[in-house]
C-alpha angles and dihedrals in degrees: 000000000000112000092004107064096005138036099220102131093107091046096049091047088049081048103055076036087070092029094068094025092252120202110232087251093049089046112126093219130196096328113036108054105044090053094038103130124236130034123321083256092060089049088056105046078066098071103033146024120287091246092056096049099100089046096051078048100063088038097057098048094043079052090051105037083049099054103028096103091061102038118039130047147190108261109245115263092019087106096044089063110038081060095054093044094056094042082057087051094256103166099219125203131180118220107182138176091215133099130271086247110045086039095057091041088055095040084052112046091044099042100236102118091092096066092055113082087187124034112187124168143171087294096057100047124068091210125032124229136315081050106093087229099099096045096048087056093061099040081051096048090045091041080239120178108217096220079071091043134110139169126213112199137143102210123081077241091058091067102034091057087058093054103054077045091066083242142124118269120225119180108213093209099180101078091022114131094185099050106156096047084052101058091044093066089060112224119205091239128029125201127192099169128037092231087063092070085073089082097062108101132162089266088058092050093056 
């Protein structure tokens, strides 16, 4: 979701920022924070002490639900082809590493809730990616079969996620801060703009 259908990593450094009550020179910046691994919890409890964890988590979603609007925005081109793909019975899911909160909060304020028929995030999951679980719930809750099936993501973890799924890998490049990594790991479909993923249809998932 993030960095795939919206561009929020800024947002969501300038959030954990707040959250642990960051200096400006001890600040994480664009890169270390989004891809940090684990739950938002785990992120935190770097930054401050384990008691303090659940506070630095409602800080950090009041931060970010207060200054989403200005900070964080739908890629061009994300809301043209989810469109398509629903009007060519694509059947559309979100799997997320963010939060229930942070993720209704984004679904909300961008109206993009309505295209996706299963929303699972970190909440929802024992284990984050790279780890298949998330994405088995969806193709369960969508009765998907994962020989139709494709992720879109824009993080190595992303794909190899999709792989321990049993499902096609799609690298979205266009919000992808680890580019590179990304690529080497060879995905079977490679997007660099939003408006390409119109071209995924159930034959090419096949």
């Amino acid at each position: 979701m993030d960095g795939t259908l919206v561009d929020s990593f800024n947002l969501i450094s300038d959030s954990y920022d707040f959250a642990v009550g960051a200096l400006p020179e001890e600040r994480l910046g664009r890169v270390r924070m989004p891809t940090s691994p684990g739950t938002l919890e785990e992120a935190l409890g770097r930054g401050v002490p384990a008691s303090d964890v659940p506070q630095a988590v409602e800080k950090f979603h009041n931060y970010f639900e207060k200054n989403f609007d200005s900070n964080a925005s739908v890629f061009p081109g994300i809301r043209r082809s989810l469109v398509a793909l629903r009007r060519r019975g694509v059947e559309l899911a979100v799997f997320t590493g963010q939060t229930r909160r942070a993720t209704q909060i984004t679904l909300q304020r961008t109206d993009l809730a309505k295209f996706f028929g299963r929303i699972v995030t970190a909440n929802d999951v024992s284990e984050p990616k790279p780890s298949p679980e998330g994405l088995k719930i969806v193709m369960e809750g969508l009765g998907a079969d994962p020989d139709g099936t494709v992720y879109i993501g824009d993080d190595p973890d992303d794909v190899n996620a999709s792989r321990r799924a049993g499902v096609k890998t799609a690298a979205a490049l266009w919000g992808s801060i680890r580019r590179e990594e990304l690529l080497a790991l060879q995905p079977d479909f490679t997007f660099g703009q939003p408006t390409q993923v119109q071209l995924l249809s159930s034959w090419t998932l096949r």
